[in-house]
N, C-alpha and C positions, 0 to 999 in steps of 0.2 A: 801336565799331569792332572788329572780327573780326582777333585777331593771329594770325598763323602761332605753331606749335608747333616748337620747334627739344627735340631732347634730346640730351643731355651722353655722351659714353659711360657715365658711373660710371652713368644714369638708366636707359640701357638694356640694363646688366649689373642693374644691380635688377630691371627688370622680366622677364629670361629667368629671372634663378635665381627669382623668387618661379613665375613661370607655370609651371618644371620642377617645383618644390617643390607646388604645385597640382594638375599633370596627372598627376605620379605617385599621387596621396591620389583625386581625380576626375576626369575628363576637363572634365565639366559645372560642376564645381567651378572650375577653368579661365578655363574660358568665361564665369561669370560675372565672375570677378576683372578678366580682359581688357574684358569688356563695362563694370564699373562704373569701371576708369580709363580707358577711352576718353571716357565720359560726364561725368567728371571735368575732363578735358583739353578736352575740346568747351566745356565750362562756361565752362572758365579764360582759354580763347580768347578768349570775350566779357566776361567780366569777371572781370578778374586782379584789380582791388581790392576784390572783395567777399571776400579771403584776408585771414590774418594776417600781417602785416609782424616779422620774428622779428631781423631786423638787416640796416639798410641797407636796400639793395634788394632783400636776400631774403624770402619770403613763403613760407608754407604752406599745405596744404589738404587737409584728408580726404579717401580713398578711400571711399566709403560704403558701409558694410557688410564694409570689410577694414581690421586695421589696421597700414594706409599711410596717409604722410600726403607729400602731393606737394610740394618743395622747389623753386622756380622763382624767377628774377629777369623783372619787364617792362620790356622795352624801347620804343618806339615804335612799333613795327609788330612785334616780336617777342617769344612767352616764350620763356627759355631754362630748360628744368629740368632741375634739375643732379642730383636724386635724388629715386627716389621710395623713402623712407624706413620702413621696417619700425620702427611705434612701441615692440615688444620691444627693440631695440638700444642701446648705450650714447649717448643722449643726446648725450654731446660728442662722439659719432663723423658727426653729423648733417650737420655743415658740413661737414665734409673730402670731397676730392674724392676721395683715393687711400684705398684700403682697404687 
């Protein structure tokens, strides 16, 4: 079954500063990053637990070919993903919601 995609805000302040930090290096450059998390996300829709389960009900899952790795809880008819995470980062800054 096909979940809806819900994202967090902290998910989608991730996703504008990494696509600004992108389109200012390539425009195309960009465009793939948006193209392989969209592809990601599409994935995850139909199957959230083909992910890592990292605690609880939180799971991850690579960006393929960038590295992010997408922070998401499932619900029954919903992901929620709360961060799509730059794996350079401090590690215990992962879970947190506020920056």
């Amino acid at each position: 079954m096909k979940r809806a995609i819900l994202l967090a805000d902290a998910a989608e302040d991730d996703i504008e500063e990494a696509s600004i930090w992108y389109s200012i290096r390539s425009r195309e450059l960009e465009r793939r990053y948006r193209y392989a998390l969209s592809t990601t996300l599409d994935y995850l829709s139909e199957h959230p637990l083909g992910s890592t389960q990292i605690r609880g009900r939180i799971r991850q899952f690579p960006v393929k070919g960038f590295p992010f790795v997408v922070l998401f809880a499932v619900y029954p008819k919903v992901i929620l993903v709360g961060r799509v995470f730059h794996t350079r980062q401090d590690p215990k800054r992962k879970l947190r919601t506020s920056r």
